[in-house]
N, C-alpha and C positions, 0 to 999 in steps of 0.2 A: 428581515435583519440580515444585514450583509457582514459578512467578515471585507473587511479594507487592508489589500497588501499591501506595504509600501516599499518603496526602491527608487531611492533618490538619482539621478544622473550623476549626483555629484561625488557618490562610494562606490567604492569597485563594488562587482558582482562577480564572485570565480564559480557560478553553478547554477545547477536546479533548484534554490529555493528564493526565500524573498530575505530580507534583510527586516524586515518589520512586519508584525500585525496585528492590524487594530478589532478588537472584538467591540461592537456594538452593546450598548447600554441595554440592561436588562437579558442579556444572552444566558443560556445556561452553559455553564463551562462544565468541560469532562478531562481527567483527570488518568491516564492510563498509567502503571505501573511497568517500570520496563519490562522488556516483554527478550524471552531468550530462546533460541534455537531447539524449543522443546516440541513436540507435536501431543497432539490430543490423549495420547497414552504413555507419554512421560519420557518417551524415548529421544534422545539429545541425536542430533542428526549432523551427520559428518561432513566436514567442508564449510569453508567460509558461503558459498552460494547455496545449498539446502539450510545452511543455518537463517540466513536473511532472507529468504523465503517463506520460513517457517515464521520467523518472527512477523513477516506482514501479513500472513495468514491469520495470526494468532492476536495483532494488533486489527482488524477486518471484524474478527470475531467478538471481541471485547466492545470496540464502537458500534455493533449493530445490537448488542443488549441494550444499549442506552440507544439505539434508535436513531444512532449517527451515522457516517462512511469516511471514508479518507478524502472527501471534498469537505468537512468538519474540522481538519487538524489547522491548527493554528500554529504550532509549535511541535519539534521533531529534536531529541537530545539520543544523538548516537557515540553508544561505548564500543571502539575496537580496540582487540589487544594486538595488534600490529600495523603499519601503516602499510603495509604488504594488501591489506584488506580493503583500503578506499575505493580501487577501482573497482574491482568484483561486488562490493557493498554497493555504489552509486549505477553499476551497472543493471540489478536486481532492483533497486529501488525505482529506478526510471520506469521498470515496467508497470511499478502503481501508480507513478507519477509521471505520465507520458505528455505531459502539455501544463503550462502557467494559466492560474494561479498555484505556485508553489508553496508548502510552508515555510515558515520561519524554524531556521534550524541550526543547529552546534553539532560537531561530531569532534568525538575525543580521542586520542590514543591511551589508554590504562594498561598499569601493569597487569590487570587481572581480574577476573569476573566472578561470584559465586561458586563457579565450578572448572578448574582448570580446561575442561574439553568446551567450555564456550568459548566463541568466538565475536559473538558480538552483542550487547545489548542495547532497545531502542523503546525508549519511554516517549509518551507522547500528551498534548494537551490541545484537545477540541473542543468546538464553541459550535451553539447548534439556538 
């Protein structure tokens, strides 16, 4: 069972992900809770780049209990509380995501997160 990205010629593309994805019939879908610049013992790490690093560690960790990886996400919803963060955010990101197939993704700018010292939240949904 294959996930199918799609990406029409006919809508722009401004990035690394896909603009559609199709989860095959009978898939089992997973479901991650955003995930925030905390590490394993609770401590909030400083900077937009240890923050988003942390979060993909932390999103790594969550897909491999269900027995998934980050070639599983179908869907990628990222909170930043400044648009200051897009490129350092896409820059970190690239390095889990170094080559297409991309997921399908949103990223938002928010006034604010759970905890004023975050900087970014990224919740995700994989198909396996």
């Amino acid at each position: 069972m294959a996930i199918k990205f799609h990406n029409p010629k006919s809508v722009s593309l401004a990035g690394n992900y896909s603009l559609g994805a199709e989860v095959p019939e009978g898939a089992r879908l997973f479901y991650v809770s955003g995930q925030v610049g905390v590490d394993s013992k609770g401590k909030l790490q400083a900077g937009i780049e240890k923050q988003v690093d942390t979060v993909w560690k932390n999103i790594i960790q969550v897909l491999k209990s269900a027995g998934m990886g980050l070639g599983d996400i179908v869907k990628v919803n990222v909170f930043l509380t400044d648009s200051r963060f897009i490129a350092p955010y896409r820059a970190t990101r690239d390095r889990y995501f170094p080559k297409a197939p991309f997921p399908a993704s949103t990223l938002l700018i928010v006034q604010g997160l759970a905890d004023p010292g975050m900087l970014v939240e990224v919740e995700v949904v994989a198909a396996k």
